[in-house]
C-alpha positions in Angstrom: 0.0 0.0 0.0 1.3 3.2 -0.6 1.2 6.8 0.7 -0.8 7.8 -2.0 -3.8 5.5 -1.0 -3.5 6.3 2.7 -3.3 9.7 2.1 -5.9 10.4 -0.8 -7.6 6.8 -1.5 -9.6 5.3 1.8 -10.9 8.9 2.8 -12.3 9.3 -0.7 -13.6 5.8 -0.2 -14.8 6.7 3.2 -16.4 10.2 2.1 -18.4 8.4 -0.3 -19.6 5.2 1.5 -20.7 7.9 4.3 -22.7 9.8 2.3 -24.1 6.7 1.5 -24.5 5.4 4.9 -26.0 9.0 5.8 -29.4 8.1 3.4 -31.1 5.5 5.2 -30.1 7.8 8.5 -31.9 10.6 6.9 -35.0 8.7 5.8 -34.9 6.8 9.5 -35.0 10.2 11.0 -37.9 11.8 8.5 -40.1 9.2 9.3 -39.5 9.2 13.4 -39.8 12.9 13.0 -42.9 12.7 11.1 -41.3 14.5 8.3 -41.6 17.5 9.4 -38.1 19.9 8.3 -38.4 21.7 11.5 -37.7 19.1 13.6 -35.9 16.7 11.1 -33.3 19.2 9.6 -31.5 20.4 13.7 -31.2 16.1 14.1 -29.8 15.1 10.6 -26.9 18.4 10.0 -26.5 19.3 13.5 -26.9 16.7 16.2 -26.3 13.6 14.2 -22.9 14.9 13.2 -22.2 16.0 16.8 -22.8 12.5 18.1 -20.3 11.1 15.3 -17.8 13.9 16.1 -17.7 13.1 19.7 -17.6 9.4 19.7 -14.4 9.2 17.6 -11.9 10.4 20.0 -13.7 7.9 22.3 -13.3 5.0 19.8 -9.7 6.0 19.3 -9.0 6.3 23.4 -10.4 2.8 23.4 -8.6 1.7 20.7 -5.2 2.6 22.2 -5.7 1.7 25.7 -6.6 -1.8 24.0 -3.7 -2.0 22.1 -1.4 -1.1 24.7 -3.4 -3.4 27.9 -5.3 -6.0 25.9 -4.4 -9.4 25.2 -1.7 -10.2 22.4 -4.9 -11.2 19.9 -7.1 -8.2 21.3 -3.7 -6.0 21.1 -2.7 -6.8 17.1 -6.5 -6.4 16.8 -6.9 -3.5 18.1 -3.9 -1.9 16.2 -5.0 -2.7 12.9 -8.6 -1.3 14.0 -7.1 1.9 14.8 -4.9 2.5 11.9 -8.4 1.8 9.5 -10.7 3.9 11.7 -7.6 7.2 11.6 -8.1 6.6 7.6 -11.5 6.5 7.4 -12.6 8.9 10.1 -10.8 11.6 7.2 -13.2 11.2 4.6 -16.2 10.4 7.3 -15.2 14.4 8.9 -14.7 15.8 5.8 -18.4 14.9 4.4 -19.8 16.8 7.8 -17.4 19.8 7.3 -18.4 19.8 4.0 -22.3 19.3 4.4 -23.6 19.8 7.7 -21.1 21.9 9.2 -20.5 24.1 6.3 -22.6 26.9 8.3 -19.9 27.2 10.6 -17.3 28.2 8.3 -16.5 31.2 7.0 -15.6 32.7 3.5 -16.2 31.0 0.2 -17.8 27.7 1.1 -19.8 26.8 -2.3 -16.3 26.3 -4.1 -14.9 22.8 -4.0 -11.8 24.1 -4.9 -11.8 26.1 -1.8 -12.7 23.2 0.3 -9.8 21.1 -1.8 -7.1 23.6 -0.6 -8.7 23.6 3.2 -8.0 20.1 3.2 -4.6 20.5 1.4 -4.6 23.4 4.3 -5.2 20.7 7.4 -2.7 17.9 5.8 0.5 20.6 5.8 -0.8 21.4 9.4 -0.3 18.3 10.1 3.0 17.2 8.3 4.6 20.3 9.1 3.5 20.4 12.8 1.6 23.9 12.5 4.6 25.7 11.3 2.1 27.4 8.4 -0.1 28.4 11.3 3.0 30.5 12.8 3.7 32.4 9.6 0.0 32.7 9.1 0.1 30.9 5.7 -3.3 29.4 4.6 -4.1 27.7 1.1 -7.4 28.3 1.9 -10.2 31.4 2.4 -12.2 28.9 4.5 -11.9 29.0 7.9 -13.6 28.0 11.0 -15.7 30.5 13.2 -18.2 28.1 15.2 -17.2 25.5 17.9 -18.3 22.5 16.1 -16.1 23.4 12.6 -13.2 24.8 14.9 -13.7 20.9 16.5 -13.6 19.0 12.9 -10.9 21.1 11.8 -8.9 19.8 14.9 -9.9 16.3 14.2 -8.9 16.6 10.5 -6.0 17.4 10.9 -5.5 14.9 14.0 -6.8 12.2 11.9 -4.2 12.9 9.4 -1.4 12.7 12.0 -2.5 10.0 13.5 -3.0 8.1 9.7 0.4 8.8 8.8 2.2 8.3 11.8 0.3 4.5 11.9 1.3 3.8 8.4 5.2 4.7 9.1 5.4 3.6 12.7 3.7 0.4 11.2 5.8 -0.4 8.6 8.9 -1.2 11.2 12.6 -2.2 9.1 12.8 -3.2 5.5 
């Protein structure tokens, strides 16, 4: 596998299968809801997404502790569980940022080019530990202005870290 894939393959993948995955949730939630876009509309782009955003640092907190305390099948387990959910959970945050947590960014958010470079943006945060935060050097106009896009931002870019770092800390010697 390279760093091509990991980097740009499985969170295209990911993006996709989770807009996917995000349909039935929708039509699940429309019919509970009655249908009514009033009360269906604050569940499926703001609370729904909040849920997912918080329960990933938990997975991954439970993940590592695994890996580090569980048994040796549990342990190898868990490793390989945590590398695939770090290169997944990028293309999972990046549909919410994206969709339901465009309102919480600021600038030109109808351009897929601009959201291309904010994601170029969060990937040299992360492989250049912040140094183009110092010099204030963005690729991007977008930026986050609201808690919960400030929090996906941070998890992007962790999510990146943490992809990378498992895919060369994993490899070991050649």
């Amino acid at each position: 596998m390279s760093v091509v894939a990991v980097t740009l393959g499985i969170p295209a993948l990911s993006f996709f299968w989770a807009a996917f995955a995000y349909l039935p949730i929708a039509l699940l939630t429309s019919i509970a809801f009655g249908g009514r876009p009033e009360r269906v509309f604050p569940v499926l782009f703001l609370w729904l997404p909040i849920v997912v955003i918080a329960a990933y640092p938990v997975w991954v907190l439970y993940l590592l502790w695994l890996s580090s305390k569980g048994k040796r099948k549990k342990n190898l387990q868990a490793k390989s569980n945590l590398q695939e959910l770090t290169g997944t959970a990028i293309g999972v945050i990046a549909l919410l940022v994206c969709g339901p947590f465009s309102t919480g960014f600021a600038r030109n958010t109808q351009s897929v080019k601009q959201y291309g470079l904010f994601f170029l943006d969060c990937g040299l945060r992360a492989v250049l530990l912040d140094l183009p935060d110092a010099f204030d050097f963005h690729l991007s106009d977008i930026h986050p202005v609201l808690w919960y896009a400030r929090t996906a931002t941070v998890l992007i870019t962790f999510s990146i870290t943490a992809g990378l770092v498992g895919f060369f800390w994993g490899r070991g010697p050649t």
